[in-house]
ZAMI-789901 format. One line per 3 residues: their letters; for each residue x, y, z of C-alpha. Coordinates in nm, 4 decimals, padded with zeros to 6 digits, always signed. Example, Ala and Ser with C-alpha at 12.3 -4.5 7.8 and 13.67 -1.06 7.14 Angstrom:
REM residues 2
as) +01.2300/-00.4500/+00.7800 ~ +01.3670/-00.1060/+00.7140 $
//
This chain:
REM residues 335
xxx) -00.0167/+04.3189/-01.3079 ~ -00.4221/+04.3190/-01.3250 ~ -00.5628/+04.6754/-01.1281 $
xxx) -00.8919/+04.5448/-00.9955 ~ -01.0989/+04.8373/-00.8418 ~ -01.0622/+04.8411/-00.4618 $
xxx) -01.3408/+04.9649/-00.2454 ~ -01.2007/+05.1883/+00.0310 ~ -01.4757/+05.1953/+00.3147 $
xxx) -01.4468/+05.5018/+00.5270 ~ -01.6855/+05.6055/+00.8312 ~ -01.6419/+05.9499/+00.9878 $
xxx) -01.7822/+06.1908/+01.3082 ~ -01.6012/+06.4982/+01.3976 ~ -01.2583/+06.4612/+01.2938 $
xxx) -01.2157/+06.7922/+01.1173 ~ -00.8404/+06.8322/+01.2328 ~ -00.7208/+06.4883/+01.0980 $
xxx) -00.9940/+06.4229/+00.7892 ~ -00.8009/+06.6034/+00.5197 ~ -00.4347/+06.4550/+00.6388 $
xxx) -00.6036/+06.1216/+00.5573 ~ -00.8199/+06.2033/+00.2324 ~ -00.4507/+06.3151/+00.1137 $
xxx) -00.2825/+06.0066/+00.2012 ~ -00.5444/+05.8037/-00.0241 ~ -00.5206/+06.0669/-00.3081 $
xxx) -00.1668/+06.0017/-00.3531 ~ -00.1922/+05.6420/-00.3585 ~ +00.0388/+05.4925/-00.5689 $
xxx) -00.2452/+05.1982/-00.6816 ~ -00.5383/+05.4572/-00.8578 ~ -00.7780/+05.2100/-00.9453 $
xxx) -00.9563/+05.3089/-00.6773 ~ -01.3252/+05.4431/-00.5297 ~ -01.3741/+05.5918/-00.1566 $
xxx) -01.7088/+05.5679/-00.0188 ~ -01.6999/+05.8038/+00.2613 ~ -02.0160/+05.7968/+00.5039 $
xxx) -02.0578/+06.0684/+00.7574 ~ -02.2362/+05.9381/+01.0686 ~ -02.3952/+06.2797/+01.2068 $
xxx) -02.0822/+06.5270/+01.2245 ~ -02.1692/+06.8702/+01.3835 ~ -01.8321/+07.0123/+01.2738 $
xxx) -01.6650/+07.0771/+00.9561 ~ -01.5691/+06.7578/+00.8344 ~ -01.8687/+06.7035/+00.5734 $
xxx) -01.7661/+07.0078/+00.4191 ~ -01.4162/+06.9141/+00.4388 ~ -01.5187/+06.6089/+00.2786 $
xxx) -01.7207/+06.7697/+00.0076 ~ -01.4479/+06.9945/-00.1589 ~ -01.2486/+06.6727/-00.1637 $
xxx) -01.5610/+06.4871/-00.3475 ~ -01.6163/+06.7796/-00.5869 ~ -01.2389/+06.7551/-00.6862 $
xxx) -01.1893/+06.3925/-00.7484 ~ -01.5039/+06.1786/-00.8968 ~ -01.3540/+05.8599/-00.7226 $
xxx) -01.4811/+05.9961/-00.3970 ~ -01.8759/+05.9422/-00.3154 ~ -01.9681/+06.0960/+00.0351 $
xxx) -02.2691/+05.9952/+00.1490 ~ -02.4664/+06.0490/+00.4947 ~ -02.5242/+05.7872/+00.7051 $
xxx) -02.9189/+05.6169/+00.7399 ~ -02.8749/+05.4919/+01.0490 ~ -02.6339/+05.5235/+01.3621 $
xxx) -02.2837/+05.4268/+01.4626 ~ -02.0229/+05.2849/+01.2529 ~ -02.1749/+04.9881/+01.1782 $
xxx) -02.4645/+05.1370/+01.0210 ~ -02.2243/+05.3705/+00.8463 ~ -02.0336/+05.0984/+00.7039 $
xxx) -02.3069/+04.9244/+00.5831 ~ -02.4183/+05.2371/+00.3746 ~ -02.0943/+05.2573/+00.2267 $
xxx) -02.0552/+04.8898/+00.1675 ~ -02.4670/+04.8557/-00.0232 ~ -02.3171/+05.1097/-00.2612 $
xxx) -01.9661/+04.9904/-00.3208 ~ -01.8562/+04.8377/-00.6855 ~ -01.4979/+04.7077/-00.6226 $
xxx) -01.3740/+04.3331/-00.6726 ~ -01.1264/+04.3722/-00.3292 ~ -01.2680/+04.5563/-00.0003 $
xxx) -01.1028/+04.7452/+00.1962 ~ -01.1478/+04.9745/+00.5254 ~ -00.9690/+05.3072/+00.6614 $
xxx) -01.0016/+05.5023/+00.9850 ~ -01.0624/+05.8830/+00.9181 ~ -00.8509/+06.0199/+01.1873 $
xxx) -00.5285/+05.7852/+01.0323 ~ -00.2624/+05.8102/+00.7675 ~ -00.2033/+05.5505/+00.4425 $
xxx) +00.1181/+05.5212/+00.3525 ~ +00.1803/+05.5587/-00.0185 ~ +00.2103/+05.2147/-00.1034 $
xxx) -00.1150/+05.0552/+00.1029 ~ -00.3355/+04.9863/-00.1664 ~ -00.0759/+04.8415/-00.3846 $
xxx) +00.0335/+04.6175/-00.1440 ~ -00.2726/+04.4749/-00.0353 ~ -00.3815/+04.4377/-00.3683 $
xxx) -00.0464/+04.2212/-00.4829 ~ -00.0805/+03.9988/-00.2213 ~ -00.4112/+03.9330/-00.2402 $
xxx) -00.3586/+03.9057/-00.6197 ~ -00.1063/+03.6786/-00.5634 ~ -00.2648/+03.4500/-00.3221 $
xxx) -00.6791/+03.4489/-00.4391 ~ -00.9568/+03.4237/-00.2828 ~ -01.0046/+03.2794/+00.0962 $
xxx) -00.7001/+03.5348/+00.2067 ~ -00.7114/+03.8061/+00.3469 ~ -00.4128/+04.0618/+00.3005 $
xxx) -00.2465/+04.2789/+00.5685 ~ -00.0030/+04.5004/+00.6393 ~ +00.2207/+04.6615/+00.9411 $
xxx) +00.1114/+04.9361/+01.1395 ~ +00.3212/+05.2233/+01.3220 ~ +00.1628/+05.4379/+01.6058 $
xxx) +00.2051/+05.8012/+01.6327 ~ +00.0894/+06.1063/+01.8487 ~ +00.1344/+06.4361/+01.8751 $
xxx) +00.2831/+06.3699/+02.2122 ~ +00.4029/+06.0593/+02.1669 ~ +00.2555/+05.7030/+02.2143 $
xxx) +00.2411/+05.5477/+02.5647 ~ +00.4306/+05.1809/+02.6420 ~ +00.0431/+05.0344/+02.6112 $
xxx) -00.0031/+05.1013/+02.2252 ~ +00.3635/+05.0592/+02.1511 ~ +00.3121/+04.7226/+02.2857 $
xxx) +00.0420/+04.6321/+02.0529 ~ +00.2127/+04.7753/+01.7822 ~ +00.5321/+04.5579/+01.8386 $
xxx) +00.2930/+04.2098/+01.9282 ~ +00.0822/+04.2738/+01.6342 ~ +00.3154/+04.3324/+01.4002 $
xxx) +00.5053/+04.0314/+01.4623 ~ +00.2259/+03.8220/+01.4020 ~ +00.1473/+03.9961/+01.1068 $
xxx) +00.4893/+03.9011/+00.9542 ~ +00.4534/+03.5404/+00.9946 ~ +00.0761/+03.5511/+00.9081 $
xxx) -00.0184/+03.3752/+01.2854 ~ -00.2753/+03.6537/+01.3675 ~ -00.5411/+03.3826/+01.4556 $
xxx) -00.3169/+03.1684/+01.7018 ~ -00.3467/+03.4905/+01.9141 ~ -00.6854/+03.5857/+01.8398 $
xxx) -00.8210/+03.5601/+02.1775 ~ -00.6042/+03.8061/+02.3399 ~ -00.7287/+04.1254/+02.1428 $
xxx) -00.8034/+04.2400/+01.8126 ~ -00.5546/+04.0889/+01.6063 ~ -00.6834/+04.2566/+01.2487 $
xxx) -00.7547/+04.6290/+01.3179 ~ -01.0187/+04.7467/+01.0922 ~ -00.7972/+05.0108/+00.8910 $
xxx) -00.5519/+04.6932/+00.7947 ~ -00.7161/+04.4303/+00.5856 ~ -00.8404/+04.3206/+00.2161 $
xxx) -01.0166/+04.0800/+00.0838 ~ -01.1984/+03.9770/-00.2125 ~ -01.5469/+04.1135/-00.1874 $
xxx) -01.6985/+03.7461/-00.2382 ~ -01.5077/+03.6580/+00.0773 ~ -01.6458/+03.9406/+00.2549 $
xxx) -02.0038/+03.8836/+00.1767 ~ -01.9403/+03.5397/+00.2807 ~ -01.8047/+03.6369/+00.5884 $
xxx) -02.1126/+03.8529/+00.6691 ~ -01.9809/+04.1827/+00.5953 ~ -02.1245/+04.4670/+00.7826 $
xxx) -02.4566/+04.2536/+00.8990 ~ -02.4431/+04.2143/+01.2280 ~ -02.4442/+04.4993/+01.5192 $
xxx) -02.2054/+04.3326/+01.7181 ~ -01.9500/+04.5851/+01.8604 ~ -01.6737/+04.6579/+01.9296 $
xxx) -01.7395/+04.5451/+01.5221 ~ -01.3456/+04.5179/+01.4751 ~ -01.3161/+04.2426/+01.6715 $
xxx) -01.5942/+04.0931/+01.5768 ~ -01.5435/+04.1135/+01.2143 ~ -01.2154/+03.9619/+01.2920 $
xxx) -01.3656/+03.6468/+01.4524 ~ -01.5639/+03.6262/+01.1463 ~ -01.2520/+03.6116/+00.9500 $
xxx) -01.1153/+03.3576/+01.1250 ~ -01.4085/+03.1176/+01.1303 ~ -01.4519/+03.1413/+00.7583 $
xxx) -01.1008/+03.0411/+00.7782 ~ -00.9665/+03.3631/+00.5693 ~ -00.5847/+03.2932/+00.5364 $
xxx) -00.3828/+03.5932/+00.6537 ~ -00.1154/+03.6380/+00.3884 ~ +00.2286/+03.7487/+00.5936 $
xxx) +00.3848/+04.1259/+00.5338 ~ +00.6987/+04.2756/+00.6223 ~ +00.5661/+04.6664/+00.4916 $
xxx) +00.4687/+04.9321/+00.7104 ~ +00.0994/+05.0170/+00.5101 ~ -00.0725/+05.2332/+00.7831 $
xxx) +00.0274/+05.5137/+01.0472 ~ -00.2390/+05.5081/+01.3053 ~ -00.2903/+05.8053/+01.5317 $
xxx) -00.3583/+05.8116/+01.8862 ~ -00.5443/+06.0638/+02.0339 ~ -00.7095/+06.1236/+02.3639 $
xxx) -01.0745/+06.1344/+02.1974 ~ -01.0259/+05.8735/+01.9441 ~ -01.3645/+05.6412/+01.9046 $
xxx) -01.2063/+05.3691/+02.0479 ~ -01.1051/+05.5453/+02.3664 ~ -01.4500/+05.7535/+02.4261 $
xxx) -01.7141/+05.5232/+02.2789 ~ -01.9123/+05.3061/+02.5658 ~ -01.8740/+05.0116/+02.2838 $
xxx) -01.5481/+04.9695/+02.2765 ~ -01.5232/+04.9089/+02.6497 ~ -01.3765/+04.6004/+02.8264 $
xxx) -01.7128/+04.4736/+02.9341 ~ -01.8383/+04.4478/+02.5289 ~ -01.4556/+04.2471/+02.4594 $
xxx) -01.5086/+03.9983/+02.7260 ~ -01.8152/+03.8563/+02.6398 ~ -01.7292/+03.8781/+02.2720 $
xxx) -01.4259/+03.6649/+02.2983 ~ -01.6251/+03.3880/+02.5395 ~ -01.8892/+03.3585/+02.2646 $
xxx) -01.6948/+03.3180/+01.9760 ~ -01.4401/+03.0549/+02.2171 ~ -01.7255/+02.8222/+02.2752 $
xxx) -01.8191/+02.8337/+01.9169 ~ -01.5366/+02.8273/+01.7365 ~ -01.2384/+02.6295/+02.0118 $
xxx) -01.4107/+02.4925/+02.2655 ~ -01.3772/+02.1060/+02.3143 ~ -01.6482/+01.9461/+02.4902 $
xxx) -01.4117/+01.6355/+02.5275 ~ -01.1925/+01.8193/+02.7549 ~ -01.2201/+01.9491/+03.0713 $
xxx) -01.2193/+02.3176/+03.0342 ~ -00.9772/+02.5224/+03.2999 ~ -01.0470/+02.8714/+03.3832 $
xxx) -00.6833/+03.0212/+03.4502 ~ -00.6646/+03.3176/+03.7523 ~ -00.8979/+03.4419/+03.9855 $
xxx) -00.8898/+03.8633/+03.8954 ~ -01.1002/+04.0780/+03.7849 ~ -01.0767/+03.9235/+03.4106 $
xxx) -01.1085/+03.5388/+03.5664 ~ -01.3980/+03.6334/+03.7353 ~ -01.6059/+03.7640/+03.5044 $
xxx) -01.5119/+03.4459/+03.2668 ~ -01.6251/+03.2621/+03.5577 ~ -01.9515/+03.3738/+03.5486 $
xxx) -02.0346/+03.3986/+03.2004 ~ -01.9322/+03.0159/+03.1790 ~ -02.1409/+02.9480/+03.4631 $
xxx) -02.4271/+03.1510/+03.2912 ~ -02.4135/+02.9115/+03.0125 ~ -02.4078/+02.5714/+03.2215 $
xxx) -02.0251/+02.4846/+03.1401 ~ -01.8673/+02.3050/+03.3074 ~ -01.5102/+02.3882/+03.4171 $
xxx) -01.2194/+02.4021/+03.6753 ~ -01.0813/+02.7185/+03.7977 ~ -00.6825/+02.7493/+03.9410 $
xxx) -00.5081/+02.9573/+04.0441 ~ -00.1147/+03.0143/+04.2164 ~ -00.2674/+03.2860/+04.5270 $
xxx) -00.2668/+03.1017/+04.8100 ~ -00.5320/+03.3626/+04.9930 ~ -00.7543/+03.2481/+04.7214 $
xxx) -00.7205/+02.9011/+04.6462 ~ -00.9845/+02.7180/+04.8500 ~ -01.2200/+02.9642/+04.8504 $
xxx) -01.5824/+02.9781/+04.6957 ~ -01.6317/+03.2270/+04.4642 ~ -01.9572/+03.1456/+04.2510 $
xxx) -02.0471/+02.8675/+04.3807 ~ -01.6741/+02.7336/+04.1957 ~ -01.3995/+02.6227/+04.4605 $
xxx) -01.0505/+02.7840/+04.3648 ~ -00.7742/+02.4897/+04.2652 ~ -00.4441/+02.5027/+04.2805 $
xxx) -00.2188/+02.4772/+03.9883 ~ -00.1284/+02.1373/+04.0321 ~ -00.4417/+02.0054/+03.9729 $
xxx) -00.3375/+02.0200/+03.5783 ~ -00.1082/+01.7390/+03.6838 ~ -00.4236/+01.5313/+03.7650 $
xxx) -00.6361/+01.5385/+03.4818 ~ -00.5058/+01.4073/+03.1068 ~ -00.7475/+01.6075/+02.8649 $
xxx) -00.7714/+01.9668/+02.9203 ~ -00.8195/+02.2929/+02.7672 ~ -00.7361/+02.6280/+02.9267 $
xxx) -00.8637/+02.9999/+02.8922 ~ -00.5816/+03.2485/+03.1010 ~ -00.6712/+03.4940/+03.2447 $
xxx) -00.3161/+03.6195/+03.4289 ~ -00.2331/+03.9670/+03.2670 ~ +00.1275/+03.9798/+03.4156 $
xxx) +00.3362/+03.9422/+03.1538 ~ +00.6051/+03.7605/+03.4155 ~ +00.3361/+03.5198/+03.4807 $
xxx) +00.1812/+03.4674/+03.1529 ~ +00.5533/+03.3509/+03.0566 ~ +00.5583/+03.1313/+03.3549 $
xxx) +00.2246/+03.0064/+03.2375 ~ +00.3473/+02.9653/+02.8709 ~ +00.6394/+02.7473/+02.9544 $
xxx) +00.4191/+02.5271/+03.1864 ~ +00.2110/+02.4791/+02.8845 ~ +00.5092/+02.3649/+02.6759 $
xxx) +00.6044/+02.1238/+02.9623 ~ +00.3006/+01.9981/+02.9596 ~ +00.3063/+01.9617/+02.5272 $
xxx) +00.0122/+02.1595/+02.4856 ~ -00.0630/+02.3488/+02.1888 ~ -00.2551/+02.6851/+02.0954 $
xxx) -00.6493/+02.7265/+02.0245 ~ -00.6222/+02.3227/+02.0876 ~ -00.5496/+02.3067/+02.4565 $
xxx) -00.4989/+02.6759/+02.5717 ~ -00.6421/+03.0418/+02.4810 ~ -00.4629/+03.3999/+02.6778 $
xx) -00.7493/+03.6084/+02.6949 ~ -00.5552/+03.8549/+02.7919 $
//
């Protein structure tokens, strides 16, 4: 088996208590061909210097202070500076398992360029993980094993940043870390999936993610709903939308609304249903509420759902089936 050198991209602030836990889980990685570019982004605790005994140790590992601010610029320090054939990203608050880099790096191997390779994740926390996480866990992973991460793209994040590798060729192509679009995840995702990256399926567990009440992605203002929303509507409308169809806007909460108005913000055109009777009829942005039936009526039609129930979205679902529509092609869940 060929050992090309894998770039590991890591961005860190403040995580003294978990840095070292995860520097170890990289050191004994059973692929070794390896080089860490480790970026702090402004720490005012110990983890540069935690970080630094590691560097002086091992001459794989090249820590380096970020230029700008934020992840995204951090990344993009580490990335300018990186040498390896296959990319990579880790979390430094999270846990490798022993055989992440060597899996990654036989799929991808095995399956060239225009893939990208991923892996299983498990959740853990020091006082255990709530139903919400475990949730994603379970739905993510079972796309992951089939490799149908993009037919579910518009719900959330369906490749977390600490679980993917491509070739760097792909990734450059893709954009890399260019644009400041957060949450950057997500957005790098997106990316993925309009350069049409194939996700390679995976049955191993590669990464233990930790959960913690002041993890990033709970505490940082861009990782909020209101940065998701938008994000997904963009990338829709460039990447899914069918003019030919008559779009559908799918339930009239919070979520539905908000769709509402960024699609009338951009002049298109579309229906909105829903199944509440105390809201059907009524004008909410200048849009009148439908009922559901009016999907009977017209032939062509594309739907974004907005119904977070998971009781209804089923109910939805199998209406969709009755109707013989198809993902991406005549229906996004948003949610």
């Amino acid at each position: 088996m060929q050992h090309p050198l894998i770039s590991i991209l890591v961005p860190f602030k403040n995580t003294e208590s978990y840095i070292g836990t995860c520097l170890k889980s990289i050191l004994a990685q059973s692929y070794t061909n390896w080089e860490l570019i480790i970026v702090d982004d402004h720490s005012n605790d110990s983890s540069y210097h935690i970080v630094n005994t590691f560097a002086k140790q091992d001459r794989r590992i090249t820590l380096l202070k970020n230029s700008g601010q934020g992840i995204i610029a951090a990344l993009r320090t580490a990335f300018n500076v990186c040498n390896g054939t296959f990319i990579t990203r880790m979390d430094s608050d999270d846990v490798m398992t022993k055989n992440k880099l060597n899996v990654l790096a036989t799929n991808l191997l095995k399956h060239g360029k225009q893939h990208i390779a991923l892996g299983l994740v498990h959740y853990f926390a020091e006082h255990g993980i709530k139903e919400g996480y475990k949730n994603y866990e379970i739905w993510l992973n079972n796309l992951t094993k089939t490799g149908a991460n993009y037919t579910e793209i518009y719900k959330e994040c369906v490749i977390p940043s600490p679980c993917w590798m491509v070739y760097k060729e792909d990734f450059i192509a893709c954009g890399a870390f260019t644009p400041n679009t957060y949450p950057e995840d997500y957005d790098l995702a997106f990316r993925f999936y309009k350069h049409q990256l194939k996700p390679i399926p995976c049955n191993d567990t590669i990464h233990e993610w930790r959960d913690y009440s002041s993890r990033t992605s709970r505490t940082d203002r861009h990782y909020a709903e209101n940065h998701f929303i938008p994000l997904k509507v963009n990338y829709f409308l460039e990447l899914d939308y069918i003019k030919t169809k008559t779009l559908i806007v799918w339930g009239a909460g919070q979520k539905g609304k908000i769709i509402a108005k960024l699609l009338i913000e951009k002049n298109i055109n579309f229906e909105w249903i829903c199944d509440n009777p105390k809201k059907i009829g009524h004008n909410i942005y200048g849009k009148v509420l439908k009922p559901l039936s009016t999907l009977e009526h017209i032939k062509y039609t594309q739907s974004i759902v907005t119904v977070a129930n998971k009781t209804e979205q089923s109910n939805i679902l199998n209406t969709l089936k009755a109707l013989e529509k198809t993902p991406l092609k005549d229906y996004v869940f948003f949610c």
